[in-house]
N, C-alpha and C positions, 0 to 999 in steps of 0.2 A: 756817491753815484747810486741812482736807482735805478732798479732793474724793474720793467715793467713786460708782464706777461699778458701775451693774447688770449683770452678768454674769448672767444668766437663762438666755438663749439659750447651749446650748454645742453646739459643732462636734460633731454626730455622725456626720460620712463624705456619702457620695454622697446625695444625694435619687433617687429612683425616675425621674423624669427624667433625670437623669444618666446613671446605671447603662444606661438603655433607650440614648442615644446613642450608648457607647462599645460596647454591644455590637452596634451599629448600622452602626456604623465597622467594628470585626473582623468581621464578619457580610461586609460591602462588600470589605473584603481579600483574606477566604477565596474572594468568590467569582471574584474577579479571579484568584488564585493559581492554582484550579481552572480555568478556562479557559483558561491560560496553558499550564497543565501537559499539560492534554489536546489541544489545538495540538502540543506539541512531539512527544508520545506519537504523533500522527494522522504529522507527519511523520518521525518515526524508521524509521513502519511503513511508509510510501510509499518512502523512501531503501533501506530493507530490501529490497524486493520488485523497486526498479530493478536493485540489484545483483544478487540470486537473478537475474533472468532475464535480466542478461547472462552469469552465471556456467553457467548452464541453456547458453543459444547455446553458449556458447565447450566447454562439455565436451560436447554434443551435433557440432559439428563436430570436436571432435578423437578423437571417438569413428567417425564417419564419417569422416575423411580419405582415408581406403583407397579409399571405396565414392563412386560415383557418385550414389547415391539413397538416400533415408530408406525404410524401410518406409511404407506405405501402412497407417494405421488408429493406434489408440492403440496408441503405444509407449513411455510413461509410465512403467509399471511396470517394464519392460526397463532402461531409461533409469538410471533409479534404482537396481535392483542392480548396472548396469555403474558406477554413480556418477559418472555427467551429472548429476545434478539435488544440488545440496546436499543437505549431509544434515540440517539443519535442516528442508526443507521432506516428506522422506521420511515416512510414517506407516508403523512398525512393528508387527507381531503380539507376541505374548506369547515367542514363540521369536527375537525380533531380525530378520525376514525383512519386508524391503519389501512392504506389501500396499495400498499408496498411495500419490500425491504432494498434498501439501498446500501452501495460498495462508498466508501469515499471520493471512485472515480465516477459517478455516478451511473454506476452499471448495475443491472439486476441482482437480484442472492436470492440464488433458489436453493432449498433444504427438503429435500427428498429422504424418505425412508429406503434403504439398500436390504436385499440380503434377507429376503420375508422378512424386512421390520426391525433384525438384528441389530442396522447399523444404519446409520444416516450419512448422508453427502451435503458436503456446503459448498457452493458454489458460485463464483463470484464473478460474471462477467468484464467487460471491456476493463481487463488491469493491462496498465504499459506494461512493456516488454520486459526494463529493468525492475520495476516493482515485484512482476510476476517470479522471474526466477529469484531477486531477494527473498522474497517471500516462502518457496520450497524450499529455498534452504534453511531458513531461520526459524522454521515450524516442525522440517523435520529432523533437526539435529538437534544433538547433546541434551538433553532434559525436556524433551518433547512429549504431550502429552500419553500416558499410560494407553489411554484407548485410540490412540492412532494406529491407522492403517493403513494407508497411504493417500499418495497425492498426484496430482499432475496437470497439465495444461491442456487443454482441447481433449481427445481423446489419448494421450497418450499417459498414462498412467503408471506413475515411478514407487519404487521405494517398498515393494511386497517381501518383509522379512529381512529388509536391510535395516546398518546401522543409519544412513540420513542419505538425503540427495545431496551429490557433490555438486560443485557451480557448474563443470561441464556438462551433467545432466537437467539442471534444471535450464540452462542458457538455451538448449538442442530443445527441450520440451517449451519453452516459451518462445517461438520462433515469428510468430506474428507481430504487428505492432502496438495490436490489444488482445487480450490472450482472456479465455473463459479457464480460469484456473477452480482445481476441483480437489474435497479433501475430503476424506474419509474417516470415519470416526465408529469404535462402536459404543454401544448405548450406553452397555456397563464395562466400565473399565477396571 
């Protein structure tokens, strides 16, 4: 005797159901990947910037060495064709001649001499809010440089004779949603 089975029903792939979950899933991944990716991106540019402006300090004082005082007023543009200031962050004209110094966020960097000349200021306009408070913290804490003096956001100015800005202070001081963050330095350290 044979037994013979209905076969009607035949496997035609994913139900509409299906389909909607797995793309539900990869939809969940991308956006995981995406946030992950722009996390790393956010800290690459903050590591970027710690470096430029210690690399800014060090050829600002080695450009000064001689001299007792910085100029008094922006001497940014100076700065930069003497090549104190990297040259990543220099903005060039159409003939290759420094006619700006730029932030990564593509905000101004003014460097003023402070303090009859004693001490210079670096200053870096339009930084996000979480870069900005990253940034006072990771500049002024634990092996920061010797001739620091302090730092701050807009005018609010942290850290005179302290060990480093905590996050709760630098979060209160970065409180815009681009922030003109300001660091102090003296000449000799």
């Amino acid at each position: 005797m044979l037994i013979r089975r209905d076969n009607s029903r035949k496997s035609r792939g994913f139900t509409l159901t299906e389909a909607a979950i797995v793309l539900g899933i990869v939809g969940l991944i991308l956006g995981a990947i995406w946030v992950a990716a722009g996390a790393v991106y956010n800290n690459q540019r903050i590591a970027t910037t710690s470096t430029q402006i210690l690399q800014m300090v060090n050829g600002i004082r080695s450009l000064y060495a001689a001299s007792t005082t910085v100029d008094i007023g922006d001497i940014s543009l100076n700065l930069a064709k003497a090549g104190a200031v990297p040259k990543d962050m220099v903005l060039l004209n159409s003939s290759n001649v420094p006619v700006g110094v730029r932030d990564i966020w593509d905000g101004d960097v003014t460097i003023t001499g402070v303090n009859s000349g004693e001490n210079f200021s670096v200053a870096f306009e339009d930084v996000p809010q979480e870069a900005c408070a990253n940034l006072l913290v990771r500049l002024t804490g634990q092996g920061r440089d010797t001739g620091f003096i302090s730092a701050g956001a807009a005018s609010q100015i942290l850290l005179s004779g302290k060990s480093g800005i905590t996050v709760t202070e630098a979060v209160a001081s970065c409180a815009g949603a681009t922030n003109t963050l300001t660091f102090i330095f003296k000449l000799r350290s």
